[in-house]
N, C-alpha and C positions, 0 to 999 in steps of 0.2 A: 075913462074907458079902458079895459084890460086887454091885452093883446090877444086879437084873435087866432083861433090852434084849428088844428086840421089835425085827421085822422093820420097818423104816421103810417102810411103804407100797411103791410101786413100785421104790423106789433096792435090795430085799431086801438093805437092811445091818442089822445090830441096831446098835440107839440104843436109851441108856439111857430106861425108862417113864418118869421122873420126870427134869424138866429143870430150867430155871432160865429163870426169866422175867426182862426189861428193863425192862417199862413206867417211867416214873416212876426211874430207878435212880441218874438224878442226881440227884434231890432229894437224897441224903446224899451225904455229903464226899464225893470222888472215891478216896481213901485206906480210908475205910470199907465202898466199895462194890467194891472191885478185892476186896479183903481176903473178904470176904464172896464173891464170883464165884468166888476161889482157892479157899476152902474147900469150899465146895459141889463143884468139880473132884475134892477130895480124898475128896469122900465116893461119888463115882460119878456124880455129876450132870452129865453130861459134855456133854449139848443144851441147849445155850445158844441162846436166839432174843432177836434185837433188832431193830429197823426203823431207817429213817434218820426216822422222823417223828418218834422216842423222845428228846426234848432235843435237836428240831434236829442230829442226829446226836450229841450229846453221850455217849447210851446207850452209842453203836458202840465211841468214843473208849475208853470203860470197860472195854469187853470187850476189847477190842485190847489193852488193857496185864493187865488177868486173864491173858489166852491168852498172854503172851510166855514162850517158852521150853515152852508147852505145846500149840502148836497140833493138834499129830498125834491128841490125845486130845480133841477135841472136834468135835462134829457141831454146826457152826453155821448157824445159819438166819438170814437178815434179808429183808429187804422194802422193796420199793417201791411210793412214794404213788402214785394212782392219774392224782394232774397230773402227773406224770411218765412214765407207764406208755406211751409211743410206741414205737416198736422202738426208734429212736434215740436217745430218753430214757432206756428201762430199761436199754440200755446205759451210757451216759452217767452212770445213778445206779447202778447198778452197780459200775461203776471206783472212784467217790469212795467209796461205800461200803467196798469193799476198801481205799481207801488209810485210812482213819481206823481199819479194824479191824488196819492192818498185814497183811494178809495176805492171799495171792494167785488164792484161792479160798474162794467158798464149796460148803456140802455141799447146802444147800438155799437159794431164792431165791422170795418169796412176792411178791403182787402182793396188796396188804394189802387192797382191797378194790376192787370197781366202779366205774368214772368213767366220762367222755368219749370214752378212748378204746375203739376194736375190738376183742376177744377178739385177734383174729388179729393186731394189733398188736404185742400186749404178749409172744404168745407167739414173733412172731415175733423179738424181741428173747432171750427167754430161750432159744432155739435158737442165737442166732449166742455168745449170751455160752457154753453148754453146749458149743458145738463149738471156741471158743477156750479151752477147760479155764477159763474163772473162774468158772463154774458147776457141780456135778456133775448137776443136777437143779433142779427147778421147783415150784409146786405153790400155791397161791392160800389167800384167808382168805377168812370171812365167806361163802362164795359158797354158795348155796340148790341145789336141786336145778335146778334147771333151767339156771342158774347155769353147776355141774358139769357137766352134761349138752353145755353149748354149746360151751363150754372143751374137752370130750372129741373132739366132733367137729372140731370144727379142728384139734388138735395129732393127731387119729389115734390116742392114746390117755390114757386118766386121767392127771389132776396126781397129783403123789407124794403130794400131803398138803392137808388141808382144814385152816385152825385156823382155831377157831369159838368163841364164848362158851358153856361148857357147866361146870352146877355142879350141886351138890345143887338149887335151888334156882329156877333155867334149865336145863329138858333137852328145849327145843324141838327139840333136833338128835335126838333118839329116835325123833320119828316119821317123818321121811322121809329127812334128810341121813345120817344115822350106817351107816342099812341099807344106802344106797347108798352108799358110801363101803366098806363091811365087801364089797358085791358087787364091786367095783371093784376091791379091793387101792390102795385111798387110805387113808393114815394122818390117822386123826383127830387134832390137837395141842387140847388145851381148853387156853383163854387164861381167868384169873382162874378157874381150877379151884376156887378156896374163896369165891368171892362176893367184893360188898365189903362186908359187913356180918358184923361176930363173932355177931351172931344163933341163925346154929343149930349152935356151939360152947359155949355159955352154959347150958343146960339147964333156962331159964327157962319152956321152951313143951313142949307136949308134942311137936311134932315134934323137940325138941332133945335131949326128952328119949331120946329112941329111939336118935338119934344117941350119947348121950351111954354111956346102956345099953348098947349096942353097943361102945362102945369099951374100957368098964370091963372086959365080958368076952372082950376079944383083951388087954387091959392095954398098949394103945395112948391116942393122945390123940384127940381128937372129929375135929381135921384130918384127921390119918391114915384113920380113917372114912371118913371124907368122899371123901376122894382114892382110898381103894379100890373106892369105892362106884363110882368112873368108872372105873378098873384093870379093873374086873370083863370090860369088854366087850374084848375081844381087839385093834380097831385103834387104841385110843384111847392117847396117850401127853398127860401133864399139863404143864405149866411153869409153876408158881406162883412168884411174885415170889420171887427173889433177893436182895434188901437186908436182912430182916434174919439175923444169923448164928445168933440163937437157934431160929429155926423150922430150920435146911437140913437137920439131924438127923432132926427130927420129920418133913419133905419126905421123904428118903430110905427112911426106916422104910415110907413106906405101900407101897410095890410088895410088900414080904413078906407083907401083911395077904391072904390069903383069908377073905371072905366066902361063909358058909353061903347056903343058898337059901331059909331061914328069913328070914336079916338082912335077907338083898338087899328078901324081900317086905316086911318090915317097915320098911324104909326109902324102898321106892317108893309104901306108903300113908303115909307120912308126910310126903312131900314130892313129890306127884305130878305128873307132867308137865304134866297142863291137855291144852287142845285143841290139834290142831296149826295155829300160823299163822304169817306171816311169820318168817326166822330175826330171831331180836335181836343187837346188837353193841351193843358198845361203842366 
C-alpha cells in the first residue's frame, strides 16, 4: 500500500501525511543519514523539511545528496532564520539554500519563526522568489493566531502551511491555531510529532498505559498511536525525525492507523490539552 497524501494546504497538491524531519540529522555520519533519508523516500516519505539553521546548513547539504537523481518525488520544504528574513535577505538565503540542496527549487519556503523584521518584508521576498520559479509556495512556523492572521492580511491570502510544535503531549495548537488553520485551508506540519521524551511509549504510567492498550489492539507500536492520534484531524501532516532507519517503517505504518472515536476520547483524557496560552516551540 503507498503512502497516503493530503492536500497540502493552499499549494492543493497531495503530499505524503508522514514526512521526514531534519533537525539535528548531522549529528550521525553523513553516509548514515543520506542512507536513512533514501530509505524513508522508498517507503513514501516523500516531504522532507530542513532549514538552513539545521547544522549551519549542514542538514540541507544531506538532503541534497539523499534527493540526487530523486528530486521530482519529493515535496521539499526549508526555512529561513528570522535575521535574515528582509526581502533581500530571504532572497539571498534562499539562493544558498538551493545551492547546498543542489536544486533549483523549492515546493515550500517557511520563515521558521518571528524576528525583527516586518511581515511584509519577508513576504515580500517570498513573492519575488515565487514569481522567479525558485519557490512554488510559502507558509511560516511557529506563528500564533494572530500571527496568522497578520501574515493573511498582507499577502491577501493564508500561508500554505503553519508548522508548529504539536505532540501527544503539547496540543496547545488545538484550541485556537489548528481551527484556524483547518478554516483557512493552511496545512498544519507538527514538528517533533513524538515528543523528546520515550515517556508515553514505555507504558510505565497510566497515560502510557492507554497509549500502549490502544496500540496492542490495532497491533501497531505506541509511536504509531501516537502519530495517528495527530493523523486524525484532516490538515495536519507530521515529520518526525529521519535519522534513525529503524523507526522510518514504524513512521510510515501510522497514516494507515484509524482511530475509533472511543480511542481518540480515551486518549484526549489521558493526555489533555490543558488551558489555552501562549503557542510553545522549540
Amino acid at each position: 500500500m503507498g503512502m497516503k497524501t493530503r492536500l497540502f494546504g493552499t499549494t492543493r497538491r497531495p503530499v505524503s501525511c508522514v514526512g521526514q524531519g531534519t533537525w539535528k540529522i548531522e549529528e550521525r555520519s553523513e553516509a548514515a543519514a543520506v542512507q536513512a533519508l533514501r530509505r524513508g523516500l522508498d517507503l513514501g516519505l516523500t516531504h522532507i523539511d530542513t532549514a538552513e539553521m539545521y547544522g549551519a546548513g549542514a542538514a540541507e547539504r544531506i538532503v541534497g545528496k539523499a534527493m540526487a537523481g530523486r528530486r521530482e518525488e519529493v515535496f521539499l520544504v526549508s526555512k529561513v532564520l528570522p535575521s535574515n528574513a528582509s526581502e533581500r535577505g530571504t532572497v539571498k538565503a534562499c539562493e544558498a539554500t538551493l545551492e547546498r540542496l543542489g536544486t533549483d527549487y523549492l515546493d515550500c519556503y517557511l520563515l521558521h519563526w518571528r524576528g525583527r523584521y516586518a511581515l511584509s518584508e519577508t513576504v515580500a521576498g517570498f513573492e519575488r522568489l515565487r514569481l522567479a520559479g525558485k519557490i512554488r509556495a510559502w507558509g511560516v512556523s511557529n506563528f500564533d493566531v494572530d500571527d496568522l492572521e497578520e501574515v493573511t492580511a498582507i499577502a491577501g491570502a493564508p500561508p500554505s502551511c503553519n508548522q508548529v510544535l504539536y505532540h501527544l503531549q503539547e496540543r496547545a495548537i488545538e484550541h485556537a491555531v489548528l481551527p484556524w488553520c483547518a478554516a483557512h485551508g493552511t496545512a498544519v506540519v507538527a514538528y517533533t510529532p513524538l515528543g523528546q521524551s520515550t515517556a508515553p511509549y514505555d507504558g510505565a504510567t497510566a497515560p502510557s498505559r492507554a497509549l500502549c492498550d490502544i496500540a496492542g489492539a490495532h497491533g501497531c507500536s505506541p509511536r504509531q498511536a501516537a502519530l495517528a492520534f495527530l493523523l486524525r484531524m484532516p490538515p495536519v501532516f507530521v515529520i518526525p525525525k529521519a535519522s534513525n532507519p529503524l523507526h522510518l517503517a514504524d513512521n510510515a505504518g501510522a497514516a494507515d492507523i484509524a482511530l475509533s472515536e472511543a480511542e481518540v476520547a480515551r486518549l484526549d483524557a489521558a493526555f489533555p490539552r490543558g488551558r489555552r496560552r501562549p503557542l510553545p516551540m522549540l
